[in-house]
KEMITOR-247907 format. One record per residue (C-alpha): residue number from 1; residue in three letters; x, z, y. Coordinates in Angstrom, 1 decimal, decimal comma, always signed. Example, Ala and Ser with C-alpha at 12.3 -4.5 7.8 and 13.67 -1.06 7.14 Angstrom:
<recs>
+-----+---------+--------+--------+--------+
| num | residuo |     px |     pz |     py |
+-----+---------+--------+--------+--------+
|   1 |     ALA |  +12,3 |   +7,8 |   -4,5 |
|   2 |     SER |  +13,7 |   +7,1 |   -1,1 |
+-----+---------+--------+--------+--------+
</recs>
This chain:
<recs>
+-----+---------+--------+--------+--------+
| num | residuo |     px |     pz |     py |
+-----+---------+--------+--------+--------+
|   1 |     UNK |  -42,7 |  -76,1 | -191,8 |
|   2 |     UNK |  -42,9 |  -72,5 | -192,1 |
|   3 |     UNK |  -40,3 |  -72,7 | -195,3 |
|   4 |     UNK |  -38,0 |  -74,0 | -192,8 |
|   5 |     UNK |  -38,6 |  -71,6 | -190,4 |
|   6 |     UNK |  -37,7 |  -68,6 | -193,1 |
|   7 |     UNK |  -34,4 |  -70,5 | -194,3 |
|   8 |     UNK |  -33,4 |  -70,8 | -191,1 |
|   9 |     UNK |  -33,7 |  -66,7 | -190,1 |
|  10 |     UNK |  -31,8 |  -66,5 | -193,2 |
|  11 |     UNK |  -28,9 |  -68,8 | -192,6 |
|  12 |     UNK |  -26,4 |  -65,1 | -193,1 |
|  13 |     UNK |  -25,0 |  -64,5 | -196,1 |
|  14 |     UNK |  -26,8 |  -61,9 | -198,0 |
|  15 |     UNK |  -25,6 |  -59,5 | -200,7 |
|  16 |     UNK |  -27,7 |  -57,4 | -203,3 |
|  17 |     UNK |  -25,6 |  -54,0 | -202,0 |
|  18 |     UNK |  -26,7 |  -50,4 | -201,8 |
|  19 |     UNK |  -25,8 |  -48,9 | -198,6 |
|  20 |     UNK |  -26,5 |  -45,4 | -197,5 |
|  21 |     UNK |  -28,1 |  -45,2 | -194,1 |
|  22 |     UNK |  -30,1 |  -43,7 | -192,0 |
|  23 |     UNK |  -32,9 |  -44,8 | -189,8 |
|  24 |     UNK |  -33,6 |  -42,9 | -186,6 |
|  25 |     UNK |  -37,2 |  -44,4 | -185,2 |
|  26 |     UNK |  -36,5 |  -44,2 | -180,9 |
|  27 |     UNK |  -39,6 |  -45,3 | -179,7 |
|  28 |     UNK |  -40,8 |  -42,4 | -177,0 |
|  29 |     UNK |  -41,5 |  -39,1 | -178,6 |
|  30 |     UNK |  -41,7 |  -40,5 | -182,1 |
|  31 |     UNK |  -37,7 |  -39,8 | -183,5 |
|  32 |     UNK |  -38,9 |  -39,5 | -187,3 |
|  33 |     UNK |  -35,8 |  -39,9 | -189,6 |
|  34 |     UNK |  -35,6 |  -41,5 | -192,7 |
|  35 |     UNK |  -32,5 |  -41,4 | -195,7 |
|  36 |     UNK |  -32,7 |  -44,8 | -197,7 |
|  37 |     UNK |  -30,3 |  -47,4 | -198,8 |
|  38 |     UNK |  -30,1 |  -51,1 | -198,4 |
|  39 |     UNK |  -31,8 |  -53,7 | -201,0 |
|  40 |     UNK |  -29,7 |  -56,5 | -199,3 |
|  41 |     UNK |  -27,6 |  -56,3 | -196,4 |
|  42 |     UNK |  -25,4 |  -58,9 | -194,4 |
|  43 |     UNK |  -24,2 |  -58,9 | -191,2 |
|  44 |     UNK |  -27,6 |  -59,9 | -189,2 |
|  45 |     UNK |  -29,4 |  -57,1 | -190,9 |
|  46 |     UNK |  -30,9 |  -55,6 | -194,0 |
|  47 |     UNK |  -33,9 |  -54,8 | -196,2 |
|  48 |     UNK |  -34,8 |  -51,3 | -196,8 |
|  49 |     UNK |  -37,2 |  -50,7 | -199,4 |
|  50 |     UNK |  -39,4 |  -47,5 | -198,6 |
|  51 |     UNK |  -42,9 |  -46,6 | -199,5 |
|  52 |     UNK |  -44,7 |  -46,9 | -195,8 |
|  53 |     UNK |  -42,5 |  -49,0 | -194,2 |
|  54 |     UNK |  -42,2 |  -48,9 | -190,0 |
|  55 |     UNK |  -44,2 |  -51,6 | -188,5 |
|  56 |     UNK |  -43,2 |  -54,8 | -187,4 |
|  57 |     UNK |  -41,6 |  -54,7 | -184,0 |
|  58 |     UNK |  -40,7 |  -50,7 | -184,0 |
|  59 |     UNK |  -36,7 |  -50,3 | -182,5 |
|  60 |     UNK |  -35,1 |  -48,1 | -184,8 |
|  61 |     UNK |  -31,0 |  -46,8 | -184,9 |
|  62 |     UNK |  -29,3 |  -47,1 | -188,0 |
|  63 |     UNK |  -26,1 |  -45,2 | -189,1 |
|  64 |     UNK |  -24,8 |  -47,0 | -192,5 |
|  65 |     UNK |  -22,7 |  -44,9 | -194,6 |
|  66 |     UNK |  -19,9 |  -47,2 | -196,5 |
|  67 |     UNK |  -17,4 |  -46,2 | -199,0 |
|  68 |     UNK |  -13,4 |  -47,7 | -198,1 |
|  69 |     UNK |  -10,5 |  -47,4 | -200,3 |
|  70 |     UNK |   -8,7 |  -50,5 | -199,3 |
|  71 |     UNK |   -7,9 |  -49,8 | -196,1 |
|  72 |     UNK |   -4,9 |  -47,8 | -195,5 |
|  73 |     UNK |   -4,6 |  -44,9 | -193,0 |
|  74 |     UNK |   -8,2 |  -45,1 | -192,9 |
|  75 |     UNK |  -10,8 |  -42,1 | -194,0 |
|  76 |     UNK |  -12,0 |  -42,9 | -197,2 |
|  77 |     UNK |  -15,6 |  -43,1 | -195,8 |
|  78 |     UNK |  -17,2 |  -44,8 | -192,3 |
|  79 |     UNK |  -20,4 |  -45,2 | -190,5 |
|  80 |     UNK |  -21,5 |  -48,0 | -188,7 |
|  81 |     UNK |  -23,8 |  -47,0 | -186,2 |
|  82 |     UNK |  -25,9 |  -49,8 | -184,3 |
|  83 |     UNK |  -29,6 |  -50,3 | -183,0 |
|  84 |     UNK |  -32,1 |  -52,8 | -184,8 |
|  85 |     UNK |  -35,7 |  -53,9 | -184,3 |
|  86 |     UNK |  -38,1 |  -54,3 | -187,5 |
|  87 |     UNK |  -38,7 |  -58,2 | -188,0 |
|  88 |     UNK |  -41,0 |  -58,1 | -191,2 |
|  89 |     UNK |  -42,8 |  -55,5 | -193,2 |
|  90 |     UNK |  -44,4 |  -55,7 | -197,0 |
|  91 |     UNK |  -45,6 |  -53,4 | -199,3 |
|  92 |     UNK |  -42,0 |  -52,9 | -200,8 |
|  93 |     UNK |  -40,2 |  -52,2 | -197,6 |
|  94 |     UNK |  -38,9 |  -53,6 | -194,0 |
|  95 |     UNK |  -36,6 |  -55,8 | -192,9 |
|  96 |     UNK |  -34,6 |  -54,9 | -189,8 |
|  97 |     UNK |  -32,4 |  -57,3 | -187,8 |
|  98 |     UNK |  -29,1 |  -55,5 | -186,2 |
|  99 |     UNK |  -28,3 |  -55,1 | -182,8 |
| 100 |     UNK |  -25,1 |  -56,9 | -181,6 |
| 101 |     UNK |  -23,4 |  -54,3 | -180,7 |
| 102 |     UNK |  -22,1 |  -51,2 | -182,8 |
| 103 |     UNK |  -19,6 |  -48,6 | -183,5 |
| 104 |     UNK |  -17,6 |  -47,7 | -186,2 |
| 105 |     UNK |  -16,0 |  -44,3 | -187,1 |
| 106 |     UNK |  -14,9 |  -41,6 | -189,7 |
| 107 |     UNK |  -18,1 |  -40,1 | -191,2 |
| 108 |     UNK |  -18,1 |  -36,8 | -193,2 |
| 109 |     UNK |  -20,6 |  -36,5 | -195,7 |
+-----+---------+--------+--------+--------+
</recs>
Protein backbone atom coordinates (compact mmCIF):
# COMPACT_ATOMS: atom_id res chain seq x y z
CA UNK A 1 0.00 0.00 0.00
CA UNK A 2 2.37 2.63 0.89
CA UNK A 3 4.29 2.14 -2.65
CA UNK A 4 1.14 3.13 -4.11
CA UNK A 5 0.67 5.87 -2.02
CA UNK A 6 4.33 7.32 -3.17
CA UNK A 7 3.58 6.66 -7.06
CA UNK A 8 0.70 8.27 -6.84
CA UNK A 9 2.19 11.86 -5.24
CA UNK A 10 4.47 11.34 -7.98
CA UNK A 11 2.16 10.95 -10.95
CA UNK A 12 4.14 14.65 -12.48
CA UNK A 13 6.63 14.36 -14.73
CA UNK A 14 9.98 14.80 -13.26
CA UNK A 15 13.29 16.02 -14.74
CA UNK A 16 16.92 15.68 -13.34
CA UNK A 17 17.37 19.75 -13.86
CA UNK A 18 19.45 22.28 -12.00
CA UNK A 19 17.52 25.25 -11.24
CA UNK A 20 18.75 28.24 -9.36
CA UNK A 21 16.40 29.33 -6.59
CA UNK A 22 15.99 30.74 -3.73
CA UNK A 23 14.09 29.74 -0.61
CA UNK A 24 12.73 32.38 1.65
CA UNK A 25 11.45 30.39 5.02
CA UNK A 26 7.92 32.76 6.12
CA UNK A 27 6.95 31.23 9.01
CA UNK A 28 6.63 34.32 11.88
CA UNK A 29 9.88 35.86 12.60
CA UNK A 30 11.95 33.11 11.21
CA UNK A 31 12.66 34.62 7.20
CA UNK A 32 16.14 32.63 6.93
CA UNK A 33 17.22 32.57 3.25
CA UNK A 34 18.81 29.91 1.47
CA UNK A 35 20.67 29.90 -2.34
CA UNK A 36 20.44 26.15 -3.80
CA UNK A 37 19.45 24.56 -6.92
CA UNK A 38 17.00 21.89 -7.85
CA UNK A 39 17.92 17.95 -7.96
CA UNK A 40 14.62 17.34 -9.78
CA UNK A 41 11.94 19.65 -10.58
CA UNK A 42 8.54 19.42 -12.43
CA UNK A 43 5.70 21.33 -12.32
CA UNK A 44 4.20 20.12 -8.71
CA UNK A 45 7.43 20.83 -7.11
CA UNK A 46 11.07 20.03 -6.56
CA UNK A 47 13.90 18.42 -4.47
CA UNK A 48 16.49 20.60 -3.05
CA UNK A 49 19.37 18.85 -1.75
CA UNK A 50 20.98 20.93 1.29
CA UNK A 51 22.82 19.77 4.29
CA UNK A 52 19.95 20.56 7.18
CA UNK A 53 17.10 20.49 5.29
CA UNK A 54 13.76 22.65 6.63
CA UNK A 55 11.39 20.40 8.43
CA UNK A 56 8.55 18.70 7.15
CA UNK A 57 5.48 21.00 6.98
CA UNK A 58 7.55 24.53 7.17
CA UNK A 59 5.84 27.15 4.27
CA UNK A 60 8.61 28.47 2.45
CA UNK A 61 8.66 31.07 -0.97
CA UNK A 62 10.64 30.18 -3.73
CA UNK A 63 12.00 32.40 -6.55
CA UNK A 64 13.47 29.95 -9.35
CA UNK A 65 16.00 31.52 -11.59
CA UNK A 66 15.72 29.90 -15.33
CA UNK A 67 17.77 30.62 -18.28
CA UNK A 68 15.46 31.43 -21.91
CA UNK A 69 16.82 31.79 -25.21
CA UNK A 70 14.04 30.55 -27.23
CA UNK A 71 11.63 32.86 -26.62
CA UNK A 72 11.76 35.91 -28.54
CA UNK A 73 11.32 39.51 -27.22
CA UNK A 74 11.73 37.94 -24.01
CA UNK A 75 14.84 38.79 -21.39
CA UNK A 76 17.21 36.23 -21.65
CA UNK A 77 16.68 35.24 -17.94
CA UNK A 78 13.19 34.85 -15.63
CA UNK A 79 12.06 34.11 -12.13
CA UNK A 80 9.29 32.21 -11.15
CA UNK A 81 8.23 33.28 -7.91
CA UNK A 82 5.53 31.08 -5.99
CA UNK A 83 4.94 29.78 -2.33
CA UNK A 84 5.47 25.98 -1.33
CA UNK A 85 5.06 23.85 1.83
CA UNK A 86 7.91 21.15 2.65
CA UNK A 87 6.24 17.57 2.07
CA UNK A 88 9.34 15.21 2.97
CA UNK A 89 12.72 15.67 4.41
CA UNK A 90 16.01 13.15 4.46
CA UNK A 91 19.32 13.41 5.17
CA UNK A 92 20.20 14.61 1.45
CA UNK A 93 17.62 17.30 1.19
CA UNK A 94 13.69 18.44 1.10
CA UNK A 95 11.14 18.08 -1.08
CA UNK A 96 8.77 20.94 -1.46
CA UNK A 97 5.39 20.92 -3.24
CA UNK A 98 4.48 24.38 -5.20
CA UNK A 99 1.77 26.59 -4.56
CA UNK A 100 -0.76 27.02 -7.41
CA UNK A 101 -0.34 30.09 -7.99
CA UNK A 102 2.81 32.19 -9.18
CA UNK A 103 4.38 34.84 -11.05
CA UNK A 104 6.64 35.22 -13.68
CA UNK A 105 9.01 38.09 -14.60
CA UNK A 106 12.35 39.47 -15.91
CA UNK A 107 15.06 38.70 -13.32
CA UNK A 108 18.49 40.46 -13.27
CA UNK A 109 21.15 38.54 -11.90
Amino acid sequence: MEGKVESEKRHLERFSLKVLATVQTVSAGAGKVFDLSTQDISSGGAFFPMEVPLPTGEKVKITLYLSISAIRDFPSKAKITTEGQVVRSTTHGMAVAFGRHYTMSPATM
